[in-house]
C-alpha positions as a LaTeX table, in Angstrom:
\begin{tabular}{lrrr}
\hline
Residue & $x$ (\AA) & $y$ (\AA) & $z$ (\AA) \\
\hline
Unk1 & $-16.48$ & $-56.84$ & $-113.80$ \\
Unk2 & $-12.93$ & $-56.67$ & $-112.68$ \\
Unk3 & $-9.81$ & $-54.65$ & $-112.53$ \\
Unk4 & $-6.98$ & $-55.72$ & $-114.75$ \\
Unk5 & $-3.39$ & $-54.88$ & $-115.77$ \\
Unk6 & $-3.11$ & $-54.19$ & $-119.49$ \\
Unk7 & 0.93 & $-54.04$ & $-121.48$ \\
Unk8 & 0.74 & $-51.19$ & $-121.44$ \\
Unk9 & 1.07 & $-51.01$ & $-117.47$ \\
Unk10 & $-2.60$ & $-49.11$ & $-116.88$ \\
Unk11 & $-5.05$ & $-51.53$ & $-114.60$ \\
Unk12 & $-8.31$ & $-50.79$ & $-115.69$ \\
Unk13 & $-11.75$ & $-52.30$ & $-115.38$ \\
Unk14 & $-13.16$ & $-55.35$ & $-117.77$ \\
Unk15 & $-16.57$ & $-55.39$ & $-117.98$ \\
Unk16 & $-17.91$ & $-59.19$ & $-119.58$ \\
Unk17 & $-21.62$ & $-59.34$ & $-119.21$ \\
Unk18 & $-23.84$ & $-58.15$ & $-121.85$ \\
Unk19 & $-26.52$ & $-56.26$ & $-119.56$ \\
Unk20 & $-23.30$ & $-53.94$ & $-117.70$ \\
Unk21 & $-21.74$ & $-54.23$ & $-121.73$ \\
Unk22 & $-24.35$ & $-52.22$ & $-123.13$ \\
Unk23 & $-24.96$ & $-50.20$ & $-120.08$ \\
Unk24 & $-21.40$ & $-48.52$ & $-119.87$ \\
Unk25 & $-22.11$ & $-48.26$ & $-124.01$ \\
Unk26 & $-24.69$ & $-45.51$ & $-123.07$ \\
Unk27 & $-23.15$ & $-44.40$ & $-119.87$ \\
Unk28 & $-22.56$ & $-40.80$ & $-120.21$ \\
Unk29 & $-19.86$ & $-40.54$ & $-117.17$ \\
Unk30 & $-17.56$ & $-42.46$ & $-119.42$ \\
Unk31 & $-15.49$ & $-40.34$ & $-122.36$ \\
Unk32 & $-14.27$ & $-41.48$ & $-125.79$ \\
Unk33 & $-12.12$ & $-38.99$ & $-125.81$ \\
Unk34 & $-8.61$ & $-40.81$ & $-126.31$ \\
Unk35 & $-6.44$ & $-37.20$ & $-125.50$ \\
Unk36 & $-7.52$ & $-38.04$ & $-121.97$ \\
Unk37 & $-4.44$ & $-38.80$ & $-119.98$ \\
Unk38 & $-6.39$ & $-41.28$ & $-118.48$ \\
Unk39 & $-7.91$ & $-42.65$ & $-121.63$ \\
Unk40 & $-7.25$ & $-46.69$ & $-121.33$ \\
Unk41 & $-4.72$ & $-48.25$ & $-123.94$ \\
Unk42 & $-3.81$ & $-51.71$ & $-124.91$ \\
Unk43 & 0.24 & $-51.24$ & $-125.82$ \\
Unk44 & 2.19 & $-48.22$ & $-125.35$ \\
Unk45 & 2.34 & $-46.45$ & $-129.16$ \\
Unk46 & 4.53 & $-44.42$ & $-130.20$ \\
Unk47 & 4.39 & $-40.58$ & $-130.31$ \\
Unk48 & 3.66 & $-40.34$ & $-134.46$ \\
Unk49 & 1.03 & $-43.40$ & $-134.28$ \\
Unk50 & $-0.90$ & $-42.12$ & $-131.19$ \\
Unk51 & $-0.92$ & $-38.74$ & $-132.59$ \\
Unk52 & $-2.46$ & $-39.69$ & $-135.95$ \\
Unk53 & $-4.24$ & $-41.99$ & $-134.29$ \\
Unk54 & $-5.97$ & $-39.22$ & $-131.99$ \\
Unk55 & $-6.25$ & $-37.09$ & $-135.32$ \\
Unk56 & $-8.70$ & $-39.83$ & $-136.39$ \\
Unk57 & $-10.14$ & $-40.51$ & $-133.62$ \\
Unk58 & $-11.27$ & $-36.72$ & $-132.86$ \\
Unk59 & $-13.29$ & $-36.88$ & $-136.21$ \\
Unk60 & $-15.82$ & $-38.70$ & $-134.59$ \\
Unk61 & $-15.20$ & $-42.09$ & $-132.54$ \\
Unk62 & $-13.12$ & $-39.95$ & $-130.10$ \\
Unk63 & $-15.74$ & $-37.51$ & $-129.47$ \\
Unk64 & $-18.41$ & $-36.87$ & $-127.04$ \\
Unk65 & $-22.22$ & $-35.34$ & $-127.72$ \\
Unk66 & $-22.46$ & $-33.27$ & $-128.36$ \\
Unk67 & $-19.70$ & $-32.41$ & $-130.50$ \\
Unk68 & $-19.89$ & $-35.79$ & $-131.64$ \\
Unk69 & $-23.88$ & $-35.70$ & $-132.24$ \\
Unk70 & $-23.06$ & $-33.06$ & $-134.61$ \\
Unk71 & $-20.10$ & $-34.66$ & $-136.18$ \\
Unk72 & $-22.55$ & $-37.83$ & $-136.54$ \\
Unk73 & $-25.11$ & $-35.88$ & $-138.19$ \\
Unk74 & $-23.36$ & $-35.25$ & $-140.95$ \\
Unk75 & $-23.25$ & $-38.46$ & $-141.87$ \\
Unk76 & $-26.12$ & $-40.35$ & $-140.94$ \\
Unk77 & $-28.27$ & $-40.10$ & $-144.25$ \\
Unk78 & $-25.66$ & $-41.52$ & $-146.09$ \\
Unk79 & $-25.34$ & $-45.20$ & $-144.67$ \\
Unk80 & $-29.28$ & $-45.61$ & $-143.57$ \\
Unk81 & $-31.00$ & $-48.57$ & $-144.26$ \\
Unk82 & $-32.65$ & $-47.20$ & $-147.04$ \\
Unk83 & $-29.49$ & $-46.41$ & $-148.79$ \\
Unk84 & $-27.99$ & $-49.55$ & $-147.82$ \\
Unk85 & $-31.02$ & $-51.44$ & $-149.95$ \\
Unk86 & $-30.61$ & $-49.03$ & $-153.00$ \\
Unk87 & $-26.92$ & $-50.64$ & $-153.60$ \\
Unk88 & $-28.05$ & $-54.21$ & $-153.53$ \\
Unk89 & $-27.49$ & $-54.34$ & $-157.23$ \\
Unk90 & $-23.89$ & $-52.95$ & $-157.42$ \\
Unk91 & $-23.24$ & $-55.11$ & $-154.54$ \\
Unk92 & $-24.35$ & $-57.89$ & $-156.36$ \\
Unk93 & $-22.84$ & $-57.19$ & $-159.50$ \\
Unk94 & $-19.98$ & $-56.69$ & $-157.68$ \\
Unk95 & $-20.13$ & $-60.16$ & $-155.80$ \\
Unk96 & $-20.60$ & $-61.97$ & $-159.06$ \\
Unk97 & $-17.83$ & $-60.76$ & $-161.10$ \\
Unk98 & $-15.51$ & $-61.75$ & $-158.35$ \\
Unk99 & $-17.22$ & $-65.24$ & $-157.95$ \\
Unk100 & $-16.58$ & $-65.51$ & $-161.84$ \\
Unk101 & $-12.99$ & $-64.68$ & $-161.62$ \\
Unk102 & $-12.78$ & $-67.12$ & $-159.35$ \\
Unk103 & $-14.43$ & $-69.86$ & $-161.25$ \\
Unk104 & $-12.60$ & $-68.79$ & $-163.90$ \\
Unk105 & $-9.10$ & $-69.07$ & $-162.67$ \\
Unk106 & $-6.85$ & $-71.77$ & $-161.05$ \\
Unk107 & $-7.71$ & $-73.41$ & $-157.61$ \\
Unk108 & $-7.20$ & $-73.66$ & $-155.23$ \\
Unk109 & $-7.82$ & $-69.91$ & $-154.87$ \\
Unk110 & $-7.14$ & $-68.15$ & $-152.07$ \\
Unk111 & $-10.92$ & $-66.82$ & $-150.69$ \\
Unk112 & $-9.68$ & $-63.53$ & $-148.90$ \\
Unk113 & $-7.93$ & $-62.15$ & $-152.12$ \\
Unk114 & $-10.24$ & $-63.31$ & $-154.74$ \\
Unk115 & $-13.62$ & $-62.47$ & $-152.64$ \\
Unk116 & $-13.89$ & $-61.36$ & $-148.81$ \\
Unk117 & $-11.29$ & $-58.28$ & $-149.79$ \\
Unk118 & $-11.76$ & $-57.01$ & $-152.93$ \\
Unk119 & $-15.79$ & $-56.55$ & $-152.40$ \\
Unk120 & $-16.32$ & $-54.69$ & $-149.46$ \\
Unk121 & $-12.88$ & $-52.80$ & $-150.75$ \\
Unk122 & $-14.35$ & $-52.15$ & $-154.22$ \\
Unk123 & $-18.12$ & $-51.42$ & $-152.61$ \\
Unk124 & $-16.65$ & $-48.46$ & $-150.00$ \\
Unk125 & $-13.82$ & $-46.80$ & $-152.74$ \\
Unk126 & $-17.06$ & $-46.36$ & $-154.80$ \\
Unk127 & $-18.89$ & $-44.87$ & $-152.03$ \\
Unk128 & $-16.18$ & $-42.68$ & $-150.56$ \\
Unk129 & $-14.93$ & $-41.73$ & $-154.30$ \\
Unk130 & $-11.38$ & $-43.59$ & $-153.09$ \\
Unk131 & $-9.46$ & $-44.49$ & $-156.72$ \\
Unk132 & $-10.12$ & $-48.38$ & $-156.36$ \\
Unk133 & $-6.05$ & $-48.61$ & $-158.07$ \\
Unk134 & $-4.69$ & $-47.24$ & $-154.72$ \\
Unk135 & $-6.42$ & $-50.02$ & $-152.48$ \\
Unk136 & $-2.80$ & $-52.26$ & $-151.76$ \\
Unk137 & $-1.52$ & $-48.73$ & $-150.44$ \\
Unk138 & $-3.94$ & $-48.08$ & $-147.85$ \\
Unk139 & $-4.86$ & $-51.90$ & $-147.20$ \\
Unk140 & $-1.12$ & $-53.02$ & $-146.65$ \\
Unk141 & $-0.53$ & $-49.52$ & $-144.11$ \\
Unk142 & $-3.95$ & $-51.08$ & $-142.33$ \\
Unk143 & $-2.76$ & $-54.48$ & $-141.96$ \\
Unk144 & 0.63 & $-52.99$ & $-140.24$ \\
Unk145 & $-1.46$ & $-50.85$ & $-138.03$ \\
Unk146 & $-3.75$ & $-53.36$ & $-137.12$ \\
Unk147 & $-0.88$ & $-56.10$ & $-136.34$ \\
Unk148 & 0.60 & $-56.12$ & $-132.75$ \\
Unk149 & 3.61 & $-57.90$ & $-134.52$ \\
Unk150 & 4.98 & $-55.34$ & $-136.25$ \\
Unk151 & 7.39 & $-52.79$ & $-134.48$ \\
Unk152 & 6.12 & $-49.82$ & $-133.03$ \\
Unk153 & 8.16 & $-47.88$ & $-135.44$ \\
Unk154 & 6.44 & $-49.99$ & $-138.90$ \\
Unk155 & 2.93 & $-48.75$ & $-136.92$ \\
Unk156 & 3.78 & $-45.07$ & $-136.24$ \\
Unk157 & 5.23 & $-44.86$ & $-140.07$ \\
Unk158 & 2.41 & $-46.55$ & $-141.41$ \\
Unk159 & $-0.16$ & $-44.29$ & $-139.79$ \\
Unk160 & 1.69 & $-41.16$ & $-141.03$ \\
Unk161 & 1.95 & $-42.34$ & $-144.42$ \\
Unk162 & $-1.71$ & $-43.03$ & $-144.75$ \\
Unk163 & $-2.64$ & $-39.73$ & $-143.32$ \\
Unk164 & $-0.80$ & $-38.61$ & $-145.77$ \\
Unk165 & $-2.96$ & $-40.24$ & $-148.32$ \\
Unk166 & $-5.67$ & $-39.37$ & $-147.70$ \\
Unk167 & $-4.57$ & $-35.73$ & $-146.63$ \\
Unk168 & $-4.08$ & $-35.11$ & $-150.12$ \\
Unk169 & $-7.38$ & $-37.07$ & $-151.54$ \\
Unk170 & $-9.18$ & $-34.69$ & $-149.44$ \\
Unk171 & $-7.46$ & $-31.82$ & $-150.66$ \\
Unk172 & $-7.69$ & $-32.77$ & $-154.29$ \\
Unk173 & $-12.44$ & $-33.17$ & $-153.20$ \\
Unk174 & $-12.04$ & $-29.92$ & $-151.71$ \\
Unk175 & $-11.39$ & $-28.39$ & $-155.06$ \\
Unk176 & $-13.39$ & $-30.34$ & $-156.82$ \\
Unk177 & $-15.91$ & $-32.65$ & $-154.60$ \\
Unk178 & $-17.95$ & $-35.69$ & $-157.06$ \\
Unk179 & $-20.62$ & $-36.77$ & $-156.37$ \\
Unk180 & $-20.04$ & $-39.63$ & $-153.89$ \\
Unk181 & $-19.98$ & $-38.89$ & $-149.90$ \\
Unk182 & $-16.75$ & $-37.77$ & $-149.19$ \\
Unk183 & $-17.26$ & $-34.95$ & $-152.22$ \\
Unk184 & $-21.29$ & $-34.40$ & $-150.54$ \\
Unk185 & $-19.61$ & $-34.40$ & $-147.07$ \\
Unk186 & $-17.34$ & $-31.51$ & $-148.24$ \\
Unk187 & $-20.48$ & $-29.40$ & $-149.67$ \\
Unk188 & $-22.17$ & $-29.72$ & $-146.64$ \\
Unk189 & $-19.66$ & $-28.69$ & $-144.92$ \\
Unk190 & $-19.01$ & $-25.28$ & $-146.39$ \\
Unk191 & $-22.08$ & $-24.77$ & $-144.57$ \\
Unk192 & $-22.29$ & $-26.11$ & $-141.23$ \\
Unk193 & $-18.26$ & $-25.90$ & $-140.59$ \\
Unk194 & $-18.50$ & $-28.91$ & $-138.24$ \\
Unk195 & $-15.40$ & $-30.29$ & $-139.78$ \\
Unk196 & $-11.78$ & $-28.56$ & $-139.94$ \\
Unk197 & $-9.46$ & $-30.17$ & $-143.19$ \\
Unk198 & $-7.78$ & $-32.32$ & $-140.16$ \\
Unk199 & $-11.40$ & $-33.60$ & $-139.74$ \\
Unk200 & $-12.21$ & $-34.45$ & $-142.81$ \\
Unk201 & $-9.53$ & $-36.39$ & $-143.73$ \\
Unk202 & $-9.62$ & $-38.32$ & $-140.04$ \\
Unk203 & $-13.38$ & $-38.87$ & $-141.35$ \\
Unk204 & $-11.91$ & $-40.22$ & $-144.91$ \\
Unk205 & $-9.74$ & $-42.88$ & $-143.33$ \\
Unk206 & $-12.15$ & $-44.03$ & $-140.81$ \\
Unk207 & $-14.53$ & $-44.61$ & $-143.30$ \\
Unk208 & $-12.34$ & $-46.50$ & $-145.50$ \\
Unk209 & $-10.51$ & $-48.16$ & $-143.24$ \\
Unk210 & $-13.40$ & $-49.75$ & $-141.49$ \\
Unk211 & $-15.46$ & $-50.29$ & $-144.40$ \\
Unk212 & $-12.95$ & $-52.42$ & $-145.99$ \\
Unk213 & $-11.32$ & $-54.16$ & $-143.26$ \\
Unk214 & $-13.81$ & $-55.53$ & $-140.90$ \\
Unk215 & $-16.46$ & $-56.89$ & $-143.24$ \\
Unk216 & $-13.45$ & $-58.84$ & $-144.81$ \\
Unk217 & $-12.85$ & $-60.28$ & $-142.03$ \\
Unk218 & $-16.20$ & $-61.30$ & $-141.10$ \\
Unk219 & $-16.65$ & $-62.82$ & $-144.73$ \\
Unk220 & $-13.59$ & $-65.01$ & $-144.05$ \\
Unk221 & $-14.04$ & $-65.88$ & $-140.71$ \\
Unk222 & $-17.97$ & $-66.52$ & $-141.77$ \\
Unk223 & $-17.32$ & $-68.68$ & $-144.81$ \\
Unk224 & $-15.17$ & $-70.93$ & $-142.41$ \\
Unk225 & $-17.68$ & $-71.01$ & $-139.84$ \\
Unk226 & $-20.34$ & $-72.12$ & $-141.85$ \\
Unk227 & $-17.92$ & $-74.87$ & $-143.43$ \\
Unk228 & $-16.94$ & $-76.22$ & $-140.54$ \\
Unk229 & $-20.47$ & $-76.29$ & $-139.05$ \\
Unk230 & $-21.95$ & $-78.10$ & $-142.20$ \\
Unk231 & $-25.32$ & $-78.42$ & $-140.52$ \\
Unk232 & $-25.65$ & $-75.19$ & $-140.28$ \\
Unk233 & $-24.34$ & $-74.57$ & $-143.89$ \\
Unk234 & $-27.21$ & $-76.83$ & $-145.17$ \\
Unk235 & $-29.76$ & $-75.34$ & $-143.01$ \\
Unk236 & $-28.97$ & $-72.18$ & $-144.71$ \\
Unk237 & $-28.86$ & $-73.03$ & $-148.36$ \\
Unk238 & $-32.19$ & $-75.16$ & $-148.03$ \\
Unk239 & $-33.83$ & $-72.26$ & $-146.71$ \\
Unk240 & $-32.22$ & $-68.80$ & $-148.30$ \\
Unk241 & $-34.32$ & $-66.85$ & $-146.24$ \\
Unk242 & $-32.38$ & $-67.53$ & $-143.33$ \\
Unk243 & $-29.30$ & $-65.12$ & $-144.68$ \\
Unk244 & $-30.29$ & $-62.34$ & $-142.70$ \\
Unk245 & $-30.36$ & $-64.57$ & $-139.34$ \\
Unk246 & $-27.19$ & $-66.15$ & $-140.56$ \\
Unk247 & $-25.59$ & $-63.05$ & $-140.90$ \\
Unk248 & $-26.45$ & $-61.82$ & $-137.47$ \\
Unk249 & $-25.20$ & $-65.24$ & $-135.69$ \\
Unk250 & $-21.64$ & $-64.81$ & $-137.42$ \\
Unk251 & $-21.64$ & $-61.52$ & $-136.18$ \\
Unk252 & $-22.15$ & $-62.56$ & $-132.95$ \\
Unk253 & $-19.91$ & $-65.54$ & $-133.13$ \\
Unk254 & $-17.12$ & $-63.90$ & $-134.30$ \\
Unk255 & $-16.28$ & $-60.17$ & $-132.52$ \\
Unk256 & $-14.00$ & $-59.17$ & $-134.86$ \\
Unk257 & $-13.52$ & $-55.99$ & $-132.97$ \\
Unk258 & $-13.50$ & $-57.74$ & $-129.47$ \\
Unk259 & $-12.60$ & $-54.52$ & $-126.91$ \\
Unk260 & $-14.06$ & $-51.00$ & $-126.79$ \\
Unk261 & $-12.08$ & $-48.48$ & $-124.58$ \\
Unk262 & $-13.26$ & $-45.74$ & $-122.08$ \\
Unk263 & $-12.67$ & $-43.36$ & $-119.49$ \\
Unk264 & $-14.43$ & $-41.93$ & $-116.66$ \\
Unk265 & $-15.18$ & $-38.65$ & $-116.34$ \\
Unk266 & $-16.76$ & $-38.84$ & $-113.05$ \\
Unk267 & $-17.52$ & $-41.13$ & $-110.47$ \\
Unk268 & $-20.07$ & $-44.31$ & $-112.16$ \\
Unk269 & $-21.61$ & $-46.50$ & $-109.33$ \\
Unk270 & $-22.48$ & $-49.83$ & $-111.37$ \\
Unk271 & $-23.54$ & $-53.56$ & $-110.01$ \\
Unk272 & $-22.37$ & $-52.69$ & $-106.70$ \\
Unk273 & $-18.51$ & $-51.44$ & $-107.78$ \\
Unk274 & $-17.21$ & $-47.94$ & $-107.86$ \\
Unk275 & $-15.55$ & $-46.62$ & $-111.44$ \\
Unk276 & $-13.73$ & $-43.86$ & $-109.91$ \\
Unk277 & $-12.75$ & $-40.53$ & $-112.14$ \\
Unk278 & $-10.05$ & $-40.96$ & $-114.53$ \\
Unk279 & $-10.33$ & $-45.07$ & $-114.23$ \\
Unk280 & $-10.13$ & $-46.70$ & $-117.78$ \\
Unk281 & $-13.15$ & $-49.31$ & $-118.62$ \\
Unk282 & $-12.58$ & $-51.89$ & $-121.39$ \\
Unk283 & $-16.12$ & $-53.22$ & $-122.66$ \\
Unk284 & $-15.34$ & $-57.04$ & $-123.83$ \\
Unk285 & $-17.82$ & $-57.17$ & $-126.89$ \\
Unk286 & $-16.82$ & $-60.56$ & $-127.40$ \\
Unk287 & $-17.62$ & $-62.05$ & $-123.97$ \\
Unk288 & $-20.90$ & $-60.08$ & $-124.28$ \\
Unk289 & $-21.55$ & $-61.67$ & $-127.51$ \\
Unk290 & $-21.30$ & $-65.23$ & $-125.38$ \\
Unk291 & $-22.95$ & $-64.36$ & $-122.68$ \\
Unk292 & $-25.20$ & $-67.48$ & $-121.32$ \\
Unk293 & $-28.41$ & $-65.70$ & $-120.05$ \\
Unk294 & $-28.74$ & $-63.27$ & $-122.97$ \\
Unk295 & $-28.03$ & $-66.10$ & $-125.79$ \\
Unk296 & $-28.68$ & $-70.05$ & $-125.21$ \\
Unk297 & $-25.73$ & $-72.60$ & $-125.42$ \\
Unk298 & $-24.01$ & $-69.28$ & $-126.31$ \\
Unk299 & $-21.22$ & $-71.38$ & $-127.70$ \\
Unk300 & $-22.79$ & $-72.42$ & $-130.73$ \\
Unk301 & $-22.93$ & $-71.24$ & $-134.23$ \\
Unk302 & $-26.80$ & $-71.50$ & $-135.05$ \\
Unk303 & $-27.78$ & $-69.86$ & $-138.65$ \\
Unk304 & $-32.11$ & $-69.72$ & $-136.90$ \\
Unk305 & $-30.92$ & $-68.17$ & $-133.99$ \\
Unk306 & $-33.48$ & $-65.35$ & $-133.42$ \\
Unk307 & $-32.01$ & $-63.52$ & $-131.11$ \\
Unk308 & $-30.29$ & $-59.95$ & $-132.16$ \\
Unk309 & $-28.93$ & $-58.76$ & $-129.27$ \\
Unk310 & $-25.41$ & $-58.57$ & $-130.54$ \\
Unk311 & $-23.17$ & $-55.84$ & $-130.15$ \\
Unk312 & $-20.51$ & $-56.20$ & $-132.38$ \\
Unk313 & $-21.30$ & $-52.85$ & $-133.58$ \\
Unk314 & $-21.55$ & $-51.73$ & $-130.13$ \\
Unk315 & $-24.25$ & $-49.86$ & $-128.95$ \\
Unk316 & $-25.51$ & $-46.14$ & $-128.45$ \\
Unk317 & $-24.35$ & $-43.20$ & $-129.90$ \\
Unk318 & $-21.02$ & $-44.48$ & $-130.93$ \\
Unk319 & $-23.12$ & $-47.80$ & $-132.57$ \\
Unk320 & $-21.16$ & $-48.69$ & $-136.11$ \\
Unk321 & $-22.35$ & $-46.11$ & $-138.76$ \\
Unk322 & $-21.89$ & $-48.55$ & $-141.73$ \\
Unk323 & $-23.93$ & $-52.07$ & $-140.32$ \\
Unk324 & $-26.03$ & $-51.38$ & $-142.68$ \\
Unk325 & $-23.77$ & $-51.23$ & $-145.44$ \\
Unk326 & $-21.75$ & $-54.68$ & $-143.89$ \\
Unk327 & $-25.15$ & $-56.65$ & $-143.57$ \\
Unk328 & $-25.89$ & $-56.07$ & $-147.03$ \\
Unk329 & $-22.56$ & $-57.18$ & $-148.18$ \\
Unk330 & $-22.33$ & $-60.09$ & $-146.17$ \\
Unk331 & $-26.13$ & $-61.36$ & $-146.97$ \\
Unk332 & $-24.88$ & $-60.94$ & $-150.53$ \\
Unk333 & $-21.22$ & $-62.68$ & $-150.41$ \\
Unk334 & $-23.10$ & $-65.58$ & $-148.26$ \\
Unk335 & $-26.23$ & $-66.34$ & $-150.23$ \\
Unk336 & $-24.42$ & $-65.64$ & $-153.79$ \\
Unk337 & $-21.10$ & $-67.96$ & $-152.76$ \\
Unk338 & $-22.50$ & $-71.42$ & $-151.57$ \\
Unk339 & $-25.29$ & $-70.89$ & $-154.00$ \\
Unk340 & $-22.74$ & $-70.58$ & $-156.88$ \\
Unk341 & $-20.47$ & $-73.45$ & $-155.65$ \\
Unk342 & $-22.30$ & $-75.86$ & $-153.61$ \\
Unk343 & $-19.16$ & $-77.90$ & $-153.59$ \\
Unk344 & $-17.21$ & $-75.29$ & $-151.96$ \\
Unk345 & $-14.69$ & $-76.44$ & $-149.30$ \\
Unk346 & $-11.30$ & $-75.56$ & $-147.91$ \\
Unk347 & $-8.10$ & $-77.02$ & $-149.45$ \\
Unk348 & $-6.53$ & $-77.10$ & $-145.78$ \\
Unk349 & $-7.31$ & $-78.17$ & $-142.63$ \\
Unk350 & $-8.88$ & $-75.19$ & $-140.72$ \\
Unk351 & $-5.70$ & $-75.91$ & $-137.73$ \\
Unk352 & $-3.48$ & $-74.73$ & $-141.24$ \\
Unk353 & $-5.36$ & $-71.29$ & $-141.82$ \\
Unk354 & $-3.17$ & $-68.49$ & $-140.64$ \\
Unk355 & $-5.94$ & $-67.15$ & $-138.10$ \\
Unk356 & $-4.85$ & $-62.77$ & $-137.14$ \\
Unk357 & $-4.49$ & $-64.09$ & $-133.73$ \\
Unk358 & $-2.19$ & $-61.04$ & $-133.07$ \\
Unk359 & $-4.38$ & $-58.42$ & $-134.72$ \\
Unk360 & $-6.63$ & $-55.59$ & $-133.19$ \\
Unk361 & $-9.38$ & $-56.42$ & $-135.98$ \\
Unk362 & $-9.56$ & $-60.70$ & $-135.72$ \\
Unk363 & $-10.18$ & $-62.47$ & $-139.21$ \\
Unk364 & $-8.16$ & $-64.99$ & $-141.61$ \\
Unk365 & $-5.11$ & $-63.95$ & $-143.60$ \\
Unk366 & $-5.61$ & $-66.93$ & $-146.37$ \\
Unk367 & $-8.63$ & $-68.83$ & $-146.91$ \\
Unk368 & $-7.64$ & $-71.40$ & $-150.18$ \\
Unk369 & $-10.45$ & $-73.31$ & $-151.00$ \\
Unk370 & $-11.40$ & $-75.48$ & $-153.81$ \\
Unk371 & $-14.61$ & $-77.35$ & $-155.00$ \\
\hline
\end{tabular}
């Protein structure tokens, strides 16, 4: 635990470990609220981007309990475990049909569009009651978003454009909601009035946004794991059982959201340092995920690995409200994939693959791979 400067000329503290990680995760003296003046930031945005961006952030992952326990709440039933099991079978169906298109088309083929996109895409439109058609609209403002490469000015007009989106998809459920959860979350609504229309549609693109977008990721970044660790590959398809402990090492092994952000609302005494009112924390979920005396040989990928200590979906109250949802997807995409095409293998050296080494959400741009 340390103070750093950050671009965007803050110095705030980085916390590494996993124990003072998940501590500070359920520390109640630090805020998510990012309309803090204080509130830590990576880059300086500009005004239209950090304003939508505090928009979305206010429907829940910017809140605090217990406006956010309430906000929370009206969610929760809809990505528990249970629900997450009852959609194993669109998931799957989903999962093949891309696998076939793949086997049925030209190689090499390029694994992010033909597989690790379109399925958790396809699986949260359905969920959400997002037209699938419209996915290259919201996944291409994302991807600018996302990118620290693009201009500040491609960022702010990309966030305004997809509030504007999904500004009108909400107003078009609140006349006439479906039955999928952003048309149930609406219902509900009319009743408990936790959510303004501001709210719902910062809900809408959260929802989407992460349920697309990191799970792709993972899949790419997961496939390319396991085939350059070929051990570990085989260990996995001799034994199918392992998928679930698979799944949790490659979330560990790769953070794909690496940094969580905080503030401090009041003064946090913690392993013998002082977090002082209005300091910034950033909680490094990737060094957690490597830390030495929580994981052994921390450093390698290892598919029987039984420890789940992982916080890649963070921890606490603001813990990721669709893991569920991503473990069953990537159990799925994993076990269906290298049982489908055992000979599966990339068509470029993994130095070639165009890693998002500038991008707030880590993954793999283009995956080709042939077999």
């Amino acid at each position: 635990m340390a103070k750093v400067a950050t671009p965007s000329g803050q110095e705030n503290w980085l916390v590494t470990s996993h124990g003072l990680v998940r501590r500070l995760l359920v520390e109640p003296g630090l805020s998510s609220n990012r309309r803090n003046p204080d509130f830590p930031m990576p880059v300086a945005l500009p005004p239209d981007m950090k304003r939508e961006l505090d928009r979305v952030s206010e429907a829940l992952l910017g809140l605090d309990p217990p406006r956010h326990t309430a906000a929370r709440q009206m969610l929760i039933t809809e990505f528990t475990v249970r629900r997450a099991r009852s959609l194993r079978p669109r998931v799957q169906k989903i999962v093949d049909d891309a696998i076939d298109a793949m086997v049925a088309g030209p190689r090499p083929v390029d694994l992010v569009q033909a597989l690790a996109l379109p399925v958790p895409s396809l699986v949260i439109c359905e969920l959400l009651g997002v037209p699938y058609e419209d996915r290259e609209l919201f996944q291409r403002r994302a991807r600018t978003i996302l990118d620290r490469a693009s201009t500040l000015e491609q960022r702010g007009t990309a966030a305004v454009e997809l509030r504007e989106y999904f500004g009108q998809l909400i107003r078009t459920k609140e006349a006439d909601p479906g039955d999928d959860v952003l048309g149930r979350l609406i219902v509900k609504n009319r009743e408990t009035q936790v959510f303004d229309h501001e709210d719902l549609v910062g809900v809408a693109m959260l929802l989407q946004l992460a349920g697309h977008e990191t799970t792709a990721n993972v899949i790419s970044l997961g496939v390319v794991g396991l085939l350059e660790h070929p051990e570990q590959l085989a260990a996995l398809t001799a034994d199918p059982g392992l998928a679930p402990r698979a799944v949790e090492e490659l979330l560990r092994y790769f953070a794909v959201l690496d940094t969580v952000y905080r503030v401090a609302v009041r003064d946090i005494e913690v392993d013998g340092s002082r977090i002082s009112r209005g300091d910034g924390v950033i909680l490094a979920l990737g060094s957690a995920n490597r830390d030495g005396t929580v994981f052994a040989d921390p450093d390698r990928l290892d598919v029987r690995r039984t420890e789940r200590a992982h916080v890649s979906f963070a921890y606490g109250v603001h813990q990721c409200l669709g893991q569920n949802l991503a473990r069953l997807e990537l159990e799925v995409v994993l076990s269906t994939l290298f049982a489908r095409l055992p000979g599966l293998r990339l068509a470029v050296p993994v130095g070639e693959l165009p890693f998002k080494e500038h991008s707030d959400a880590y993954g793999i741009f283009e995956v080709p791979v042939i077999w």
